[in-house]
DSSP file (Angstrom, degrees, kcal/mol; ACC not computed):
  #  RESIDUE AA STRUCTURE BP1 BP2  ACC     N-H-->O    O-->H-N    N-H-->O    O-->H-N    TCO  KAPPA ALPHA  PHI   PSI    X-CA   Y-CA   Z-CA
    1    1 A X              0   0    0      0, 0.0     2,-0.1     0, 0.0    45,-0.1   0.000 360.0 360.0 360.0 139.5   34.8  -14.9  -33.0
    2    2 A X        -     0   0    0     43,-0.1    42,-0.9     2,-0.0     2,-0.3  -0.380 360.0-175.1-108.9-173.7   34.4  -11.0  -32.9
    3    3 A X  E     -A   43   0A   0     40,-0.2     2,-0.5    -2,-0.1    40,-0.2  -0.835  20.0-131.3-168.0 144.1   33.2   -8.5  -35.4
    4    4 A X  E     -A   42   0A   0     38,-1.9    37,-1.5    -2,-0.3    38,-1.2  -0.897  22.9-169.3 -87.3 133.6   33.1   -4.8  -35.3
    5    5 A X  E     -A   40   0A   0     -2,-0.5     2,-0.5    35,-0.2    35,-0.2  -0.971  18.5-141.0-132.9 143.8   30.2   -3.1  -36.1
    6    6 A X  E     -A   39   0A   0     33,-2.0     2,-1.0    -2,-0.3    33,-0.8  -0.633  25.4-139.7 -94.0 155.8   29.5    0.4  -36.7
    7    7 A X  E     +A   38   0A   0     -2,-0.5    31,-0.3    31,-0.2     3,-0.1  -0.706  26.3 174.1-104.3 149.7   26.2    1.3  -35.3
    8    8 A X  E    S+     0   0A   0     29,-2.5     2,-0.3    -2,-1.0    -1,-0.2   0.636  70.1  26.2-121.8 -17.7   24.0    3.7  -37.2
    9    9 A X  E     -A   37   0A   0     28,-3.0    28,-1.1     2,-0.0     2,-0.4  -0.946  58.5-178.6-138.3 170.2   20.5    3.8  -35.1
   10   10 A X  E     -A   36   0A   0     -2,-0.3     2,-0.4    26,-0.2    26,-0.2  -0.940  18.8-145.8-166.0 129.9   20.1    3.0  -31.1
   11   11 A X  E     -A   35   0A   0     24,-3.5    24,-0.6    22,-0.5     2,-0.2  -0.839  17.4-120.4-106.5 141.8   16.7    3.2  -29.8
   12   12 A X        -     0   0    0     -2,-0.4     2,-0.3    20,-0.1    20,-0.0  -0.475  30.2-151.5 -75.4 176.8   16.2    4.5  -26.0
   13   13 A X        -     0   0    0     -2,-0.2     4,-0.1     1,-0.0    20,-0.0  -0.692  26.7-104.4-136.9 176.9   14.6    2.2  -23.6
   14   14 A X  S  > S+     0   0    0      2,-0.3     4,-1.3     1,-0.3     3,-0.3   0.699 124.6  51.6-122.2 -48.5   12.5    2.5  -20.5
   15   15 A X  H >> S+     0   0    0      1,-0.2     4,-2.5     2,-0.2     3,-0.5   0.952 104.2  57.0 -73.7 -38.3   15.4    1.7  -18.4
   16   16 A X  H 34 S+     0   0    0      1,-0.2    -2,-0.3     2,-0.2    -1,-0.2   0.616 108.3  56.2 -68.6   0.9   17.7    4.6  -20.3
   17   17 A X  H 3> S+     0   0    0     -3,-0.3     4,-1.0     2,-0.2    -1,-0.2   0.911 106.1  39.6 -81.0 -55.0   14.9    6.9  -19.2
   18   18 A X  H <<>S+     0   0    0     -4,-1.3     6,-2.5    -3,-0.5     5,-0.8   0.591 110.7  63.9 -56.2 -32.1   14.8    6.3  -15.6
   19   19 A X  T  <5S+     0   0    0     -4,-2.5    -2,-0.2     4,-0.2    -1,-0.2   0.669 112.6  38.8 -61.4 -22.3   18.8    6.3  -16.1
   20   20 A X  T  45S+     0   0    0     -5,-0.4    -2,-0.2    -4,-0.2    -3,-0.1   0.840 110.6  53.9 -81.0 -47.1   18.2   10.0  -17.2
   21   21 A X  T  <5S-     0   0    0     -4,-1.0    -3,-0.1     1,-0.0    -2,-0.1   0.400 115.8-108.9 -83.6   9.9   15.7   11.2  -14.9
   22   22 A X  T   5S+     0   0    0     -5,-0.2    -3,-0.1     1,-0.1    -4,-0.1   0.678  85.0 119.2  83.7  -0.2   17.6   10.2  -12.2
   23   23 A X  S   <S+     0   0    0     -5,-0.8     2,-0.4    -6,-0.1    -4,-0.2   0.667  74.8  42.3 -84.5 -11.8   15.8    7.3  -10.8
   24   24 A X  S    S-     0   0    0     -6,-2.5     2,-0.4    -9,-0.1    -2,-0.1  -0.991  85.7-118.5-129.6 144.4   18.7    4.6  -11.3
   25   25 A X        +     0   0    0     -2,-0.4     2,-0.2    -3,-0.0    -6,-0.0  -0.643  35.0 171.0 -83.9 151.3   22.2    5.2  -10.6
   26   26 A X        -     0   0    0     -2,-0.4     2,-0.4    -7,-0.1    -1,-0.0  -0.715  30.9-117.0-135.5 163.9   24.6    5.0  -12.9
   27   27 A X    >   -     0   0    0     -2,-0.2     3,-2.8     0, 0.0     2,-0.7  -0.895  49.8 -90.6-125.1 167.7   28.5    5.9  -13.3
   28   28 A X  T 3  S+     0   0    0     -2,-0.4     3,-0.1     1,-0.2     0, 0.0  -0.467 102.6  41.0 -85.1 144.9   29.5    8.5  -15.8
   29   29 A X  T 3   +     0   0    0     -2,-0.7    -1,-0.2     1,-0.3     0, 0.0   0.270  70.0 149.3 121.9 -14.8   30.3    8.0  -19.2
   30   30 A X    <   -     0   0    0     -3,-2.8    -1,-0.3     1,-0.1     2,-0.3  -0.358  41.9-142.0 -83.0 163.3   27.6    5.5  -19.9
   31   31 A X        -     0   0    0     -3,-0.1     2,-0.2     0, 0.0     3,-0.2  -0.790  22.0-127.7-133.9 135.6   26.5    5.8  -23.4
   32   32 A X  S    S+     0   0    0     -2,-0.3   -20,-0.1     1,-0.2   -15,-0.0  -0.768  71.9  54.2-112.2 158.5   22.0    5.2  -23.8
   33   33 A X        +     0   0    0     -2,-0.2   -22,-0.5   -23,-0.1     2,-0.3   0.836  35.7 169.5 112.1  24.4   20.8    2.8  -26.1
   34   34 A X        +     0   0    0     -3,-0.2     2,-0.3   -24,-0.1   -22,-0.1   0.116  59.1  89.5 -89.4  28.0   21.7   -0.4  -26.3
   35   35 A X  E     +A   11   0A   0    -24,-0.6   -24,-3.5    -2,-0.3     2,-0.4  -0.899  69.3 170.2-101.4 130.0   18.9   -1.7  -28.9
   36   36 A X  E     -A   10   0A   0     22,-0.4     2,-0.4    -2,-0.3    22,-0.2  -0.987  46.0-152.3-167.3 139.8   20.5   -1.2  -31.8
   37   37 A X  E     +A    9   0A   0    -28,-1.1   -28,-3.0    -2,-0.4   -29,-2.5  -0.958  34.2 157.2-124.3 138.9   20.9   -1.5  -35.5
   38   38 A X  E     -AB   7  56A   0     18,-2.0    18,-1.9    -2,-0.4   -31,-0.2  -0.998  42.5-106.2-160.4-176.8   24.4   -1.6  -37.6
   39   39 A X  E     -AB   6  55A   0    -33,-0.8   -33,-2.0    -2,-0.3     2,-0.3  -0.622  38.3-125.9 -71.4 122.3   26.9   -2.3  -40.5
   40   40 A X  E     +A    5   0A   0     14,-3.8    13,-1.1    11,-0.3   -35,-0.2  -0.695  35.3 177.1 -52.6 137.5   29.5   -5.1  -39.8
   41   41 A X  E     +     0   0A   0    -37,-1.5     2,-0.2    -2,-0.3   -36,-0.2   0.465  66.0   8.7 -65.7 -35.5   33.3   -3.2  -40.6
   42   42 A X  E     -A    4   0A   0    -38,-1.2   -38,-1.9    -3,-0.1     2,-0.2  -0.667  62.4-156.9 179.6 125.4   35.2   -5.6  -39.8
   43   43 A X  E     -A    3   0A   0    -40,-0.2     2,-0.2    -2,-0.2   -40,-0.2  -0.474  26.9-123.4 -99.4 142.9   35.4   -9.7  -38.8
   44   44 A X    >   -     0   0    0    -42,-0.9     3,-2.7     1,-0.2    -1,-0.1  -0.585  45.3 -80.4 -72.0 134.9   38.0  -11.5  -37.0
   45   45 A X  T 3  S+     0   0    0     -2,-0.2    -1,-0.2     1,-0.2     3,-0.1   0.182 118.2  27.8 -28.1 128.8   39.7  -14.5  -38.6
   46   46 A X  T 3  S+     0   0    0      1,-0.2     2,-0.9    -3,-0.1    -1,-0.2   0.490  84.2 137.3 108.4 -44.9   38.2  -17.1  -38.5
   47   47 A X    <   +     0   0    0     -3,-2.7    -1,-0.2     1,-0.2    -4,-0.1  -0.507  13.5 163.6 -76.8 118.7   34.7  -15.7  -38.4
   48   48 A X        +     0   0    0     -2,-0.9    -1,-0.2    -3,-0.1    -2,-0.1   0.628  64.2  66.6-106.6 -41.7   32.1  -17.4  -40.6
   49   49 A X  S    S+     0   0    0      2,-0.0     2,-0.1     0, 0.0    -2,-0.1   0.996 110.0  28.2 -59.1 -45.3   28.6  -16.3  -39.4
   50   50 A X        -     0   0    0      4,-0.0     2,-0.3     6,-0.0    -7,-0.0  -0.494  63.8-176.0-107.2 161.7   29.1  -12.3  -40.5
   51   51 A X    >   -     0   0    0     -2,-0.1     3,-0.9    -9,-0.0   -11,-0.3  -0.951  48.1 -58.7-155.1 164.5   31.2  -10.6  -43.3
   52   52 A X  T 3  S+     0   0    0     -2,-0.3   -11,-0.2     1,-0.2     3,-0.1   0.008 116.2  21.3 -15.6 122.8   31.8   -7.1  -44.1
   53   53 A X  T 3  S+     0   0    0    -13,-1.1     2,-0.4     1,-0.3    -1,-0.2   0.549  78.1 147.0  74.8  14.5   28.6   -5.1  -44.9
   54   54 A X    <   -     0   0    0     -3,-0.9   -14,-3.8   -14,-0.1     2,-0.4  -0.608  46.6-134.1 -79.2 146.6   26.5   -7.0  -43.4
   55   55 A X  E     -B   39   0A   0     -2,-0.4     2,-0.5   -16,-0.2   -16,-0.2  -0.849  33.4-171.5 -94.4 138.1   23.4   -5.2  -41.8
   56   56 A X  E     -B   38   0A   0    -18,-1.9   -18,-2.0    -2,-0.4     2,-0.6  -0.974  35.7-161.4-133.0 127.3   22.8   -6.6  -38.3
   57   57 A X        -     0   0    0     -2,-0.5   -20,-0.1   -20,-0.2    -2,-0.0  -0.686  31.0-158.3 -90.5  73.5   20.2   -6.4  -35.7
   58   58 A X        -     0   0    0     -2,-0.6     2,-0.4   -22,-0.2   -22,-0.4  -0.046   9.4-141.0 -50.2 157.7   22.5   -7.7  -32.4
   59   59 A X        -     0   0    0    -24,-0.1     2,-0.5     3,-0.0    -1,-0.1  -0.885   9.6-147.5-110.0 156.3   20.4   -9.0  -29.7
   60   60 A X        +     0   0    0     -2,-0.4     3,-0.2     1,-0.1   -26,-0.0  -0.850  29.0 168.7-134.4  98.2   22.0   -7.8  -26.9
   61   61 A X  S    S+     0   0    0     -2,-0.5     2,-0.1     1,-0.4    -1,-0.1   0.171  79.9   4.4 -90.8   5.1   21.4  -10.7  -23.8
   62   62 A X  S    S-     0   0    0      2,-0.1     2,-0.6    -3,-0.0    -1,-0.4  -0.310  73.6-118.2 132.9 124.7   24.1   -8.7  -21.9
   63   63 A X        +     0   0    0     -3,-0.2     2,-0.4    -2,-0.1    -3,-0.0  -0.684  33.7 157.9 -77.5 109.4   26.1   -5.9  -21.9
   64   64 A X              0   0    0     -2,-0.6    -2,-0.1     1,-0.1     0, 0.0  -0.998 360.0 360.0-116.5 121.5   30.0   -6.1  -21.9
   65   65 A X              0   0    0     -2,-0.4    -1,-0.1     0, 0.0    -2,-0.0   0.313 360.0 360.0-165.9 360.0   31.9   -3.3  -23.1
């Protein structure tokens, strides 16, 4: 089950820092921040855990996007 969420705060991290200063490679495009608080928009059928409007704090165990 999916959900969209919009996100409304992103904290940096330690690693997006060193992604900045130039000390990790990276490709371009990447977007910093992936601690992150936001509003569900919208649930997939089906999807029971979340509904619209919900306020969410993902944990984020790995990034796919």
């Amino acid at each position: 089950d999916d959900a969209t969420i919009k996100v409304t705060t992103a904290a940096i991290r330690s690693s997006d820092l060193y992604i900045y200063q130039g000390r990790t490679a990276t490709e371009i495009g990447l977007v910093f921040g992936y601690d992150s608080i936001g509003i569900v928009i919208e649930t997939r059928t089906g999807m029971t855990l979340l509904e619209k409007g919900d306020r969410i704090v993902p944990l984020c165990n790995g990034v796919d996007s």
